[in-house]
Backbone as CSV, one residue per row, in Angstrom:
resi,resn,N_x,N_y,N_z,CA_x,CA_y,CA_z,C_x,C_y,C_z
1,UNK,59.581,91.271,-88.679,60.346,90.492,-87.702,59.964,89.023,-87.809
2,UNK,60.689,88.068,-87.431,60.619,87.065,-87.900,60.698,86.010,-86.256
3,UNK,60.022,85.160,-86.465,59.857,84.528,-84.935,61.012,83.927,-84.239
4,UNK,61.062,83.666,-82.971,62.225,83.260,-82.543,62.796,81.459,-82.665
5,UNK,63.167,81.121,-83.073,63.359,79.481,-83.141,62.547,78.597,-82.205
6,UNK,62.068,78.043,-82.591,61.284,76.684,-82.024,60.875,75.442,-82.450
7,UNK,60.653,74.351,-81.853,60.720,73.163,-82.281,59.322,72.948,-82.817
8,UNK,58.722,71.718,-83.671,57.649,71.913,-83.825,56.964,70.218,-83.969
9,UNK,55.904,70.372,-83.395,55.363,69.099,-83.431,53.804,69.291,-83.727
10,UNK,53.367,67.951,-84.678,51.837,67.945,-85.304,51.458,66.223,-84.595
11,UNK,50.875,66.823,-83.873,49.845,65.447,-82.998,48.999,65.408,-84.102
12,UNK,48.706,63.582,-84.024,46.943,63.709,-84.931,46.071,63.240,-84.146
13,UNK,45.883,63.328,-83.085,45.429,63.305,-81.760,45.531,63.929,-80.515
14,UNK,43.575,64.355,-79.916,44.075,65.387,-78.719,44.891,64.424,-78.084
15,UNK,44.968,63.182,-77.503,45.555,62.495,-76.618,46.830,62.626,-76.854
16,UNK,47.730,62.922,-77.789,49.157,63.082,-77.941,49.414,64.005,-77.742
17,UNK,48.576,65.460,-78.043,48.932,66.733,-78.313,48.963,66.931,-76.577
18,UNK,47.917,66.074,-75.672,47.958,66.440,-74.276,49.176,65.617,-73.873
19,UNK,49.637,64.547,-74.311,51.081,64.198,-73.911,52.092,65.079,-73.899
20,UNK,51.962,65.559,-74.833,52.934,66.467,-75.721,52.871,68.083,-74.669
21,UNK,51.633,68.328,-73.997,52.189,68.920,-73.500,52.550,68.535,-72.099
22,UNK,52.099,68.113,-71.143,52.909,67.582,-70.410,54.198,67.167,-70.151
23,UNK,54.586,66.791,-71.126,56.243,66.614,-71.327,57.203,68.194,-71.190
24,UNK,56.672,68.766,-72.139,57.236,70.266,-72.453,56.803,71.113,-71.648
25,UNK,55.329,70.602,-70.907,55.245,72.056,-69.987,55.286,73.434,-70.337
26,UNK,55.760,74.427,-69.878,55.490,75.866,-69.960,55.965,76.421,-71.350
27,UNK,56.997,75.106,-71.742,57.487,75.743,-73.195,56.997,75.266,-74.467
28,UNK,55.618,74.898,-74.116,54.713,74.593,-75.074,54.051,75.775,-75.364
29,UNK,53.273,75.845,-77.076,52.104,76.555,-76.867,51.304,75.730,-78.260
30,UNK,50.223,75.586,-77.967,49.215,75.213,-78.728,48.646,76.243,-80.424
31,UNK,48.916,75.190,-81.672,48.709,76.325,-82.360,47.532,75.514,-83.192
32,UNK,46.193,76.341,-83.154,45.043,75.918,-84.156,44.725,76.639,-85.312
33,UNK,43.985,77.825,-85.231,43.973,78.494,-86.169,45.176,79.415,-86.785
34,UNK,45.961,79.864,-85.516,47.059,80.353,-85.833,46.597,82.003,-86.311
35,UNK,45.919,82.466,-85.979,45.322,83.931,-85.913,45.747,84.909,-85.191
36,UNK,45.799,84.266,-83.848,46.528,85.097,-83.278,47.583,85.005,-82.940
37,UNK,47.842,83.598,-82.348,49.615,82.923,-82.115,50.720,83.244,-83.111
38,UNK,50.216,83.126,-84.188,51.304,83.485,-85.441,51.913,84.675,-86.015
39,UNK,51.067,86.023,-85.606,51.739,87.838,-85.112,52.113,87.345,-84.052
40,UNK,51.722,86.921,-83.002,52.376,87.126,-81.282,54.141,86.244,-81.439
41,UNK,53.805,85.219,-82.506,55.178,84.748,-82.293,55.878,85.979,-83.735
42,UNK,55.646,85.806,-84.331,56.671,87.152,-85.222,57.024,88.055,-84.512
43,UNK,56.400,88.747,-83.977,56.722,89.990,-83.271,57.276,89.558,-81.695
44,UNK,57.927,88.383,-81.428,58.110,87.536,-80.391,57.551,88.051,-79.063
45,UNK,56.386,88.177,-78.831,55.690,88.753,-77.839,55.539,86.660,-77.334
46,UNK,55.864,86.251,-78.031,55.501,84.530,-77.252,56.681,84.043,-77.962
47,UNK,57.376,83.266,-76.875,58.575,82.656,-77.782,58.473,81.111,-76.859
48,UNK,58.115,80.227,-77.259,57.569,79.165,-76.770,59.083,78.097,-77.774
49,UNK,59.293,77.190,-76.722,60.003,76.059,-77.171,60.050,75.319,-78.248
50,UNK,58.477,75.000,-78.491,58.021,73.938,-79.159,56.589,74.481,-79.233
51,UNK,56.060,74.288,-80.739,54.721,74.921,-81.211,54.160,73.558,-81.571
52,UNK,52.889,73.176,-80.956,52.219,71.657,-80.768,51.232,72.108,-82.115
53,UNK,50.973,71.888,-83.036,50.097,71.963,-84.110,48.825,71.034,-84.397
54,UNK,47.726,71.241,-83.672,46.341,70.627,-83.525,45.661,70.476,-84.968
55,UNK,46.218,71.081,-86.063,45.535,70.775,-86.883,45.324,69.554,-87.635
56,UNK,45.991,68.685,-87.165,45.671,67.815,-88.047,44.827,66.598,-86.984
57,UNK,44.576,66.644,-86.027,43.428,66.166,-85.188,41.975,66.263,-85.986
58,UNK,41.459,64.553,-86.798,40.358,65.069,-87.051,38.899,65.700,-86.715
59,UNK,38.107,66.195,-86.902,37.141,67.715,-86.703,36.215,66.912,-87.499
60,UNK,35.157,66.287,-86.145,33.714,65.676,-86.082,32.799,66.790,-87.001
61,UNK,32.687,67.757,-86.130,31.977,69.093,-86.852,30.701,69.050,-85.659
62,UNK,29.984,70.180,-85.993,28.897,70.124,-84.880,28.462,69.032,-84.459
63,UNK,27.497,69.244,-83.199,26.641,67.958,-82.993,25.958,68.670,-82.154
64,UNK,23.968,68.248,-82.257,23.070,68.703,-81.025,22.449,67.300,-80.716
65,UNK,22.591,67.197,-79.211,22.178,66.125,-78.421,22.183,66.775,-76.998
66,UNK,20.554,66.012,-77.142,19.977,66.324,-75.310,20.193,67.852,-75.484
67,UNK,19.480,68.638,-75.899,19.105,69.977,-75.835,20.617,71.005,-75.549
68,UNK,21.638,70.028,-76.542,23.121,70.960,-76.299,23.396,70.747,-77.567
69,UNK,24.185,72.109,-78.215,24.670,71.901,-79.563,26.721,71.814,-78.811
70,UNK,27.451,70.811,-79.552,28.575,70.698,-79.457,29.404,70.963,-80.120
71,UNK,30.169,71.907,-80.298,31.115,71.810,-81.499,32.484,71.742,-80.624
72,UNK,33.297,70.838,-81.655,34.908,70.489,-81.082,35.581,72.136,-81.374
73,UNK,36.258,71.648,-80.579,37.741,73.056,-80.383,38.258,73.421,-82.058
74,UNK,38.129,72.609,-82.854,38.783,72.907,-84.326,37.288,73.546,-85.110
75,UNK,36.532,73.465,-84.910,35.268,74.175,-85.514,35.858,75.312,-86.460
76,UNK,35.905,75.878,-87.434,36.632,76.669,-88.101,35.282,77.722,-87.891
77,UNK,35.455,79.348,-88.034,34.640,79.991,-88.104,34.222,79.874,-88.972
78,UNK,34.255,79.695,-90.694,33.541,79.454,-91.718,33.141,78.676,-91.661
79,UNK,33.005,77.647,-91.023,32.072,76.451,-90.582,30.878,76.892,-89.573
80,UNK,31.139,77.715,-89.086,30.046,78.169,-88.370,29.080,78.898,-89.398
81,UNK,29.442,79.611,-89.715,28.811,80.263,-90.987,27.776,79.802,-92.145
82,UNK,27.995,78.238,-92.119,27.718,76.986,-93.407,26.940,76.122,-92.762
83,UNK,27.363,76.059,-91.475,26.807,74.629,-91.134,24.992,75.002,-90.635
84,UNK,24.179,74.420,-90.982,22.627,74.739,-90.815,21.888,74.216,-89.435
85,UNK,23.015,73.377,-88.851,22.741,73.038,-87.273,23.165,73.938,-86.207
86,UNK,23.976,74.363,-86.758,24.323,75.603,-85.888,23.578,77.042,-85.973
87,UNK,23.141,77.265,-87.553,22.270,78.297,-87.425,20.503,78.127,-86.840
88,UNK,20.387,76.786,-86.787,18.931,76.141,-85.900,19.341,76.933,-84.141
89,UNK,20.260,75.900,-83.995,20.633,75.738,-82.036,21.586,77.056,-81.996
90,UNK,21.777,77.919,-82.698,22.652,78.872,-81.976,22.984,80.170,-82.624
91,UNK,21.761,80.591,-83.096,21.811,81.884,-84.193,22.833,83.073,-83.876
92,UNK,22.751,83.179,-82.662,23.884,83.861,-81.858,25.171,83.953,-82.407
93,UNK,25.756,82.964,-81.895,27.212,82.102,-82.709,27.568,82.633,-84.038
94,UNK,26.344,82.639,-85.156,26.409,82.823,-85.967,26.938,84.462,-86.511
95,UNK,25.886,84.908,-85.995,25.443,86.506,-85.445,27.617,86.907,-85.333
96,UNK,27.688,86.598,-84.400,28.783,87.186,-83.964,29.744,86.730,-85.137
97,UNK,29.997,85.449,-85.375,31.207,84.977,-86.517,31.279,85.901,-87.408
98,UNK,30.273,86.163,-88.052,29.807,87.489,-89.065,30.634,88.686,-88.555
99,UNK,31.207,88.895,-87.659,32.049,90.559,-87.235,33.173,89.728,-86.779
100,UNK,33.600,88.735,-86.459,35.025,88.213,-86.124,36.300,88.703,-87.751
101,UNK,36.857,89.745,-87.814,37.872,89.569,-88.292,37.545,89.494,-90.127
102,UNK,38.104,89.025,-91.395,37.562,88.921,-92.609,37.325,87.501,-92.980
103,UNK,37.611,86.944,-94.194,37.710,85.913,-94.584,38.361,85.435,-94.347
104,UNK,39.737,85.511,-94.820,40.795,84.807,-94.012,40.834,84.456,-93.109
105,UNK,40.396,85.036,-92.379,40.771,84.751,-90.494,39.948,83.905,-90.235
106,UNK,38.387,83.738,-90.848,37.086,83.369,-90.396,37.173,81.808,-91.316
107,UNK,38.419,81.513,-92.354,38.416,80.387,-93.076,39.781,79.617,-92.271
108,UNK,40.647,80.394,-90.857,41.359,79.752,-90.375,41.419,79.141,-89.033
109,UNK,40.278,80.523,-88.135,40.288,80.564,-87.334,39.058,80.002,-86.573
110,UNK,39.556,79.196,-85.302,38.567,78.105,-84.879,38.190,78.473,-83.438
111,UNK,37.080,78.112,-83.071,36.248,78.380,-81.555,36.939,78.135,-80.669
112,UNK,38.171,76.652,-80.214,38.576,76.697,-79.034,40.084,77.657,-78.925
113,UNK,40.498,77.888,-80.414,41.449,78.930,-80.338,41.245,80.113,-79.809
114,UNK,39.677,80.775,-80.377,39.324,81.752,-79.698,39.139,81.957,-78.472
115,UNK,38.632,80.962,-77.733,38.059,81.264,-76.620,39.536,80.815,-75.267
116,UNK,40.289,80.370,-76.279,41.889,80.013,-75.158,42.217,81.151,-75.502
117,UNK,42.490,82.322,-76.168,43.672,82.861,-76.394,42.875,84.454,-74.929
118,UNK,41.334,84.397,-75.068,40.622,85.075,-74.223,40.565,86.833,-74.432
119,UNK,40.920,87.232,-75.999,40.930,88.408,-76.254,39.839,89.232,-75.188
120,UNK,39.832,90.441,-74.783,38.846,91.448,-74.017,37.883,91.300,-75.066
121,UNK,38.073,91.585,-76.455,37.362,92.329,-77.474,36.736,90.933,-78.394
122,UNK,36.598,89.641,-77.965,36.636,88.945,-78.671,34.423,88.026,-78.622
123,UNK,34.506,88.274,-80.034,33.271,88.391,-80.419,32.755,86.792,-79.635
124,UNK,33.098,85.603,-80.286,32.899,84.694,-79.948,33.158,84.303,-78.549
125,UNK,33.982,84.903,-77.533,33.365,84.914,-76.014,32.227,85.671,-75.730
126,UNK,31.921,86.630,-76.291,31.025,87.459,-75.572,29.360,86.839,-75.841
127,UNK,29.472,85.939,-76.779,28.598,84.851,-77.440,27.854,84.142,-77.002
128,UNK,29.479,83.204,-76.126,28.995,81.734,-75.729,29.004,82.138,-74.136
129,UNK,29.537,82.978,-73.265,28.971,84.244,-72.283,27.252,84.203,-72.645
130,UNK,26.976,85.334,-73.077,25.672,85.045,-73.241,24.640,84.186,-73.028
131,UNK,24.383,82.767,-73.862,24.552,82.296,-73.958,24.283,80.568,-73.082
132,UNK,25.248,81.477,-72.106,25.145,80.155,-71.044,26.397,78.996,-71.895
133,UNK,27.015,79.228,-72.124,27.686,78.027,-72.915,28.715,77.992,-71.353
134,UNK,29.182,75.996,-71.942,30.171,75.509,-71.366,31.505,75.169,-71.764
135,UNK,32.734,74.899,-71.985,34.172,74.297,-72.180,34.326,73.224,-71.824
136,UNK,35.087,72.542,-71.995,35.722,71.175,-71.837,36.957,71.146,-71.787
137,UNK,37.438,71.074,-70.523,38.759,70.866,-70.418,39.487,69.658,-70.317
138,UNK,40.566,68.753,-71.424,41.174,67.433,-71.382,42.521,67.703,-71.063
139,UNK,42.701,67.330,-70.191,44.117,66.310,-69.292,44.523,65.148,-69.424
140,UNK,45.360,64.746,-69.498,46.058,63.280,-69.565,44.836,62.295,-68.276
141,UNK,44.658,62.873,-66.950,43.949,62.527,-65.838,42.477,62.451,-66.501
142,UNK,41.757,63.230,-67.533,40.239,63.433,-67.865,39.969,64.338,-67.958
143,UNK,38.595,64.567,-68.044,38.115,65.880,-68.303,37.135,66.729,-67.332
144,UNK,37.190,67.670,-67.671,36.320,68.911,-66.851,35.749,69.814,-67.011
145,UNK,34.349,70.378,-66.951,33.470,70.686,-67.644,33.237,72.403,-67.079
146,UNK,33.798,73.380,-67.602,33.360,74.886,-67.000,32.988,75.738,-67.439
147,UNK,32.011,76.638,-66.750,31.521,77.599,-67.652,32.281,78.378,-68.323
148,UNK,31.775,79.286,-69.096,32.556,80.177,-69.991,32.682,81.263,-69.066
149,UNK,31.692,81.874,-68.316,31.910,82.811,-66.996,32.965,82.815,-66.209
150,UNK,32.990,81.601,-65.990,34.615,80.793,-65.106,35.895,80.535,-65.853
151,UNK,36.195,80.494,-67.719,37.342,79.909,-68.164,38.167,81.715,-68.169
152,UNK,37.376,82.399,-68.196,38.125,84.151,-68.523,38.313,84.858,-67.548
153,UNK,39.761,84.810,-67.110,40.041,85.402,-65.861,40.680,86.739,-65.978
154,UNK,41.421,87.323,-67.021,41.664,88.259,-67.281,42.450,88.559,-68.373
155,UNK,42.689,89.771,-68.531,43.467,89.806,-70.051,44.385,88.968,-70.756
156,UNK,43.831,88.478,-71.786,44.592,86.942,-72.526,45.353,85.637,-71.487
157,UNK,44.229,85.884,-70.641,44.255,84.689,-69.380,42.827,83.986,-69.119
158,UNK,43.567,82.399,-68.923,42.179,81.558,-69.011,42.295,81.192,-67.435
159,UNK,41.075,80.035,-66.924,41.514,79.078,-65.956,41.774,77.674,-66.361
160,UNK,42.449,77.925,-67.933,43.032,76.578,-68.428,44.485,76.418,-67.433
161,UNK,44.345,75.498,-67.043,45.205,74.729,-66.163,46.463,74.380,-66.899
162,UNK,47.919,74.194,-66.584,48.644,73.536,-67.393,48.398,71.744,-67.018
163,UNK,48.824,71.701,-68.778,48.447,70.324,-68.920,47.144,69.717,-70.077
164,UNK,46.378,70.751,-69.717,45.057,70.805,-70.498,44.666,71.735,-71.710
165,UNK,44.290,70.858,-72.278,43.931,71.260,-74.019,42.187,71.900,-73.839
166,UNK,41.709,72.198,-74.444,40.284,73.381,-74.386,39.855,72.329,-76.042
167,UNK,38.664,71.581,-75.738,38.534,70.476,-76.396,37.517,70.807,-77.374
168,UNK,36.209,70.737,-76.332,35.205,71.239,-76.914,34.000,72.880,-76.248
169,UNK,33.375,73.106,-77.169,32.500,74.257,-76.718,31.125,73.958,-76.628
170,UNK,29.975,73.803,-75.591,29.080,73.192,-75.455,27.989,74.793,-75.174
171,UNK,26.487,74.839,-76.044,25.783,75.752,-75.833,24.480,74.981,-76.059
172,UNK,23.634,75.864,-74.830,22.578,74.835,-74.832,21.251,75.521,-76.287
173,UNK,20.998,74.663,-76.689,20.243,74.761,-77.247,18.854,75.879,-77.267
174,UNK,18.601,76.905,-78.312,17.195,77.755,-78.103,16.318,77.100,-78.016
175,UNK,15.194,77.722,-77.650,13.965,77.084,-77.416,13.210,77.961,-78.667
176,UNK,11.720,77.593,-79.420,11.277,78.457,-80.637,11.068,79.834,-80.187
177,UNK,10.731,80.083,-78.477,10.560,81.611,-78.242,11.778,82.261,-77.920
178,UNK,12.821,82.080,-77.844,13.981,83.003,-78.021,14.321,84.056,-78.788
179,UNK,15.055,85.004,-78.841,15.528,86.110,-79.869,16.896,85.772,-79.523
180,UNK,18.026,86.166,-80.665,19.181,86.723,-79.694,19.367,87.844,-81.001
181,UNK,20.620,88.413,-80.092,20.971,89.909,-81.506,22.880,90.038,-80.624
182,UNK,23.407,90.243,-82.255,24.737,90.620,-81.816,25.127,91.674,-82.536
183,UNK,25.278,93.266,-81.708,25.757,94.239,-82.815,26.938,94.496,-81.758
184,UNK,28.069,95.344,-82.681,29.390,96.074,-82.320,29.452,97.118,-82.832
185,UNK,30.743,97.975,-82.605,31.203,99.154,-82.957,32.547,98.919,-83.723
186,UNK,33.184,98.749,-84.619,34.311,99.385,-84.881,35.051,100.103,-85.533
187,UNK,35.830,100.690,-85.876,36.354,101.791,-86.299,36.039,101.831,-87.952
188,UNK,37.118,100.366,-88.124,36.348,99.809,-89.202,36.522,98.542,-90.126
189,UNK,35.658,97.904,-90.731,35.443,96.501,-91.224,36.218,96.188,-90.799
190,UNK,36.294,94.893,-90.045,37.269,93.788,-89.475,38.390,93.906,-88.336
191,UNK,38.436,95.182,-87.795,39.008,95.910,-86.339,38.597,94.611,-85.306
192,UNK,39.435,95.244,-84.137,38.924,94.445,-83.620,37.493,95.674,-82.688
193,UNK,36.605,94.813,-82.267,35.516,95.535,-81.388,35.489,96.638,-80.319
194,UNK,35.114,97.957,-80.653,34.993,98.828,-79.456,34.645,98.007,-78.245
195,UNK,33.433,98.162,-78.421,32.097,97.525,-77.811,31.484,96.694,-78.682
196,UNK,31.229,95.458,-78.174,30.228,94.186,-79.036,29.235,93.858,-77.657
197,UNK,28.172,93.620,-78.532,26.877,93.846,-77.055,26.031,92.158,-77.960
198,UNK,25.844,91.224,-77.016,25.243,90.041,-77.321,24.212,89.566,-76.422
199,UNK,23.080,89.669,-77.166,21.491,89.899,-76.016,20.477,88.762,-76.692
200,UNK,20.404,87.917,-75.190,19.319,87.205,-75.583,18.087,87.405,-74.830
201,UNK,16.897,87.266,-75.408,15.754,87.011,-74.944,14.586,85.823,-74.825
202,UNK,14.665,85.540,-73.718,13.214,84.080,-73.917,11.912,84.948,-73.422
203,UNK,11.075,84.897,-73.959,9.448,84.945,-73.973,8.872,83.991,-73.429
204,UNK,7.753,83.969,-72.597,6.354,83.245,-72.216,5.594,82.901,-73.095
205,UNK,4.791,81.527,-72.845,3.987,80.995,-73.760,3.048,82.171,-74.270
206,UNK,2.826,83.205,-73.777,2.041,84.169,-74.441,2.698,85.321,-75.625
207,UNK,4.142,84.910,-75.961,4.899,85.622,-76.604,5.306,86.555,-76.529
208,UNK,5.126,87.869,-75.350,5.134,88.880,-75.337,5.830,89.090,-73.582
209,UNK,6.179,88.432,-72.970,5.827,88.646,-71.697,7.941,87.807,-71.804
210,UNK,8.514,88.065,-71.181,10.097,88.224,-70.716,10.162,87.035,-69.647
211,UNK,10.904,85.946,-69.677,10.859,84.911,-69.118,12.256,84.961,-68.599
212,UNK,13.304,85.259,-69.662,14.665,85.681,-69.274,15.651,85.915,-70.389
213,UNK,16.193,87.127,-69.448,17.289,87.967,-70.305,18.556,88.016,-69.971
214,UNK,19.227,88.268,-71.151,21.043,87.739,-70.980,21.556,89.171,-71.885
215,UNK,22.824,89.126,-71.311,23.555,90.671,-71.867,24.659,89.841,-71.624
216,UNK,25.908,89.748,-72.601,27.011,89.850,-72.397,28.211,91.171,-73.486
217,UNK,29.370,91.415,-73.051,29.831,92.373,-73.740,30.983,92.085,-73.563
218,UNK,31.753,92.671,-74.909,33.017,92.726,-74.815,33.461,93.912,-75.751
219,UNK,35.110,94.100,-75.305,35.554,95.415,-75.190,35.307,96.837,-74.415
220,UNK,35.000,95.994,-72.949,34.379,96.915,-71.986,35.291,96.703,-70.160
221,UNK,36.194,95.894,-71.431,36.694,95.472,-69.634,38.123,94.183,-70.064
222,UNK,38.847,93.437,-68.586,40.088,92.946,-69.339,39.690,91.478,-69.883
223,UNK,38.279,91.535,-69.843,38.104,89.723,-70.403,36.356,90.271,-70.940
224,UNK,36.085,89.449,-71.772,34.444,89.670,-71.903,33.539,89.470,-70.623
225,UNK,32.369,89.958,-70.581,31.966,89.926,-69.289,30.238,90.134,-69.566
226,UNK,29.563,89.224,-69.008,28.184,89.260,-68.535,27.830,90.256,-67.613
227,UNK,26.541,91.199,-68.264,26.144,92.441,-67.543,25.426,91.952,-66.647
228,UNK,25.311,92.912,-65.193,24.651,92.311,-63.939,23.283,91.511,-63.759
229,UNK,23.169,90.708,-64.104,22.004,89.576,-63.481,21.002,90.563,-62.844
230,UNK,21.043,91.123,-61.567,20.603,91.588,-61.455,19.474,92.776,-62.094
231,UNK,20.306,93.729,-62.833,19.544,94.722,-64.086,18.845,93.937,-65.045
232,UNK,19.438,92.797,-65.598,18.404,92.099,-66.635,17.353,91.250,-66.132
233,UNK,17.205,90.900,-64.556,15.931,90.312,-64.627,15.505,91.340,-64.157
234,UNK,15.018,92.458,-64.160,14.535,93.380,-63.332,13.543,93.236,-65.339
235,UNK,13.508,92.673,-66.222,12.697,92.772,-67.650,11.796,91.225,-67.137
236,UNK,12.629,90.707,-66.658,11.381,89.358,-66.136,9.849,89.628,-65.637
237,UNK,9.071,89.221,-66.694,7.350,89.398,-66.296,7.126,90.418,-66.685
238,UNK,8.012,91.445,-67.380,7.526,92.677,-68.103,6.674,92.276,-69.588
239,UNK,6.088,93.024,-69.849,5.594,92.774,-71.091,6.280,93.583,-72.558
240,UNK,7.351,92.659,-72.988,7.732,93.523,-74.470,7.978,94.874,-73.656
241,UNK,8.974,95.166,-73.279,9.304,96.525,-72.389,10.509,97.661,-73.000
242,UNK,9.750,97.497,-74.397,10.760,98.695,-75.131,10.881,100.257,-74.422
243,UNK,9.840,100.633,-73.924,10.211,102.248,-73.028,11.360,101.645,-72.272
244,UNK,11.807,100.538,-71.620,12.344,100.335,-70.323,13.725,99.865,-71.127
245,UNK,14.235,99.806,-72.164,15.610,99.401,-72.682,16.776,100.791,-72.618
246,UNK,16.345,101.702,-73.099,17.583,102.669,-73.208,18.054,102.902,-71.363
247,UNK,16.554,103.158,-70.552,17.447,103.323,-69.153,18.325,102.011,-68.787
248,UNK,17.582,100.783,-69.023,18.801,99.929,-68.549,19.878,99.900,-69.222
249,UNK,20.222,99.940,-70.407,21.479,100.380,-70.811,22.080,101.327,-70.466
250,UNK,21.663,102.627,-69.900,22.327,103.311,-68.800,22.690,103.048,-67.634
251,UNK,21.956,101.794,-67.094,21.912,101.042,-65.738,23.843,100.507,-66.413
252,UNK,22.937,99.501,-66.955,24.368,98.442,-67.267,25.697,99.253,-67.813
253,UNK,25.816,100.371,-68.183,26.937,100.952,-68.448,27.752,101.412,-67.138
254,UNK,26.854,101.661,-66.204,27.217,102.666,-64.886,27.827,101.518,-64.195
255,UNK,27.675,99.685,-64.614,28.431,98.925,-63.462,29.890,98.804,-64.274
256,UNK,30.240,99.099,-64.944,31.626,98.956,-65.537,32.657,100.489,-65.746
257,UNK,33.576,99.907,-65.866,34.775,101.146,-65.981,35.637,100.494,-66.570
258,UNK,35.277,100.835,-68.557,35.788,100.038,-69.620,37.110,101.315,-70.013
259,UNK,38.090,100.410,-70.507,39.096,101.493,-70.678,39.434,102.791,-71.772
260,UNK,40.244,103.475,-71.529,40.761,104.874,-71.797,41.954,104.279,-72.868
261,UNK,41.808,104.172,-74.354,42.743,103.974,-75.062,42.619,104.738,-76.319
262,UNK,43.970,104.540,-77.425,43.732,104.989,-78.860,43.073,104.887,-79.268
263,UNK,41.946,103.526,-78.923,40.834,103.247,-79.895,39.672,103.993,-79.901
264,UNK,39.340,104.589,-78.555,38.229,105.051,-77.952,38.219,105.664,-76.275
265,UNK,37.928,106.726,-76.044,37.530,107.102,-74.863,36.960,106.244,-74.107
266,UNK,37.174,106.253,-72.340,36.081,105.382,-71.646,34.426,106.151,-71.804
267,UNK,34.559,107.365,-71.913,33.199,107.972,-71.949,32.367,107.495,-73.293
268,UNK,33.281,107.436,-74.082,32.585,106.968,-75.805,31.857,105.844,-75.618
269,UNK,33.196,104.546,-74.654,32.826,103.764,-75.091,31.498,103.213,-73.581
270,UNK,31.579,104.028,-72.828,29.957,103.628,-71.873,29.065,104.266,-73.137
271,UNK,28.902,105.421,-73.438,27.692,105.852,-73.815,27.354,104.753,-75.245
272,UNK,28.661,104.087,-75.836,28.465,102.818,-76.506,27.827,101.638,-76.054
273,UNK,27.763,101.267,-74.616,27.186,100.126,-74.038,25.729,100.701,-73.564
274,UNK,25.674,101.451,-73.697,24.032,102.260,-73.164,23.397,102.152,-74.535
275,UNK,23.715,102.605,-75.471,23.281,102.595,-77.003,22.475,101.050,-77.566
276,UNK,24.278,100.647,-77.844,24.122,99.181,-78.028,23.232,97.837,-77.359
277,UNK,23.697,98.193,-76.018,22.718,97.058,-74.736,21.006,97.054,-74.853
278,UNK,20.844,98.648,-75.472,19.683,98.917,-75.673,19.120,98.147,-77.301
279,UNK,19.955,98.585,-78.522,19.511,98.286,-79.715,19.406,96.166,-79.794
280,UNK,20.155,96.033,-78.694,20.766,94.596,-78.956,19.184,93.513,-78.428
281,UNK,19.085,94.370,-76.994,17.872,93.606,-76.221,16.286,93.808,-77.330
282,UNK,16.139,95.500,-77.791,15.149,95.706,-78.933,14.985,94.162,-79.776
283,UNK,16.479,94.215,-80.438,16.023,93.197,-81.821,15.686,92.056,-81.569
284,UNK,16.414,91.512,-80.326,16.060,90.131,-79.448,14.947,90.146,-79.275
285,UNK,14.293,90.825,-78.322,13.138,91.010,-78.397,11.772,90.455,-79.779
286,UNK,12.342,91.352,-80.462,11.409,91.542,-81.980,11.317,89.917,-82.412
287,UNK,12.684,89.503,-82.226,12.705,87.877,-83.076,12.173,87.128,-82.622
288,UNK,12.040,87.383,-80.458,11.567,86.354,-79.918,10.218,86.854,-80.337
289,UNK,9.492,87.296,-80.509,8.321,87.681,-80.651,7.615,87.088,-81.820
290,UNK,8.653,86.932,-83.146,8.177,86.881,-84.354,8.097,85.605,-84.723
């Protein structure tokens, strides 16, 4: 099937591309990597007026300043992959790009595409979730700065505002005692994710001792989602508390009710977040340690 007619415009600037939408409004849609927008418009599941084309906006490339690594909205995933500032400040990031999709996708497809389009199953939210990362939202009016907790409101829904372009992706920087670990499930090579489980750990100056822990997951629910705060500091001041990982991954499975589809049972896929939540916090662990 072939897409439905639309007009097309290439800003070489966010500042035009945010003109650009303002003018057009609802019958805009923003196209970067074009990964996912480009099936959704074939199969006209999106039939948008006018397709605004960001690519040719030039792409700074990372940057870490003041204990934040920055990368702009065009960041290509194979750039994540290459670039050696990003594997310093954000091994994570990395971790996950590695299961986003194949080559292709990972040589087209870019961070603020990902994190606008807000897949359930999507590796690189469940990341910068983790994480602690922030967004940047630009308007013709300025900009506005929100967590990643706050931009995913529900299935392939942001709290991007109309008007506003998703600029940059801001994650704060590890410290040397950190771990993180990103494993998934899927059916197979390059699927999209049953379950993807992304676990960080910080350690005490004594290396061994849990300062603070992060769980985020996706394919467990209609947007990626951070496991309860609660269950993961309950590892705070523990010492290296491997007996104590498989029950909390039974903990953290029991607060969700991830769905019943072709891909997977809801029962498969809890006893997947009990598994995983467990193997994910282990390796974190091990790295922060090492």
């Amino acid at each position: 099937m072939a897409s439905a007619p639309f007009e097309y415009l290439a800003p070489s600037t966010f500042a035009e591309a945010i003109e650009a939408l303002g003018e057009y409004g609802d019958a805009a849609v923003i196209l970067a990597g074009g990964q996912s927008l480009v099936p959704m418009l074939n199969l006209r599941l999106v039939q948008p007026g006018i397709v605004i084309d960001i690519n040719g906006v030039p792409n700074d490339g990372p940057v870490a300043n003041g204990g934040w690594l920055t990368l702009p909205a065009l960041t290509r995933h194979a750039e994540i992959l290459s670039d050696p500032l990003v594997a310093v400040a954000a091994p994570m990031l990395v971790d996950a790009v590695h299961h986003v999709g194949n080559v292709r996708v990972r040589n087209r497809g870019t961070v603020g595409g990902s994190l606008a389009h807000a897949d359930p199953t999507s590796e690189i939210g469940a990341a910068a979730l983790c994480l602690g990362g922030e967004v940047v939202l630009t308007a013709a009016s300025g900009s506005r700065t929100v967590p990643v907790d706050d931009l995913f409101v529900s299935y392939l829904t942001t709290s991007i505002a109309p008007g506003e372009l998703l600029t940059e992706l801001r994650l704060p920087a590890l410290n040397g005692r950190s771990g993180v670990s990103f494993v998934e499930m899927v059916r197979r090579t390059s699927d999209f994710a049953i379950v993807a489980v992304a676990a960080l750990v910080e350690l005490e100056a004594d290396a061994s001792t849990v300062k603070r822990a992060s769980v985020a997951l996706s394919g467990v629910s209609d947007r990626p989602r951070l496991a309860d705060s609660s269950l993961t500091d309950e590892l705070i001041g523990q010492e290296l508390p491997y007996a104590r990982l498989r029950s909390l991954g039974a903990e953290i499975a029991a607060r969700f009710e991830p769905p019943d589809d072709v891909h997977a049972s809801a029962s498969y896929r809890l006893r997947l977040i009990e598994v995983l939540t467990a193997r994910a916090l282990q390796q974190a662990m091990d790295r922060a340690r090492s």
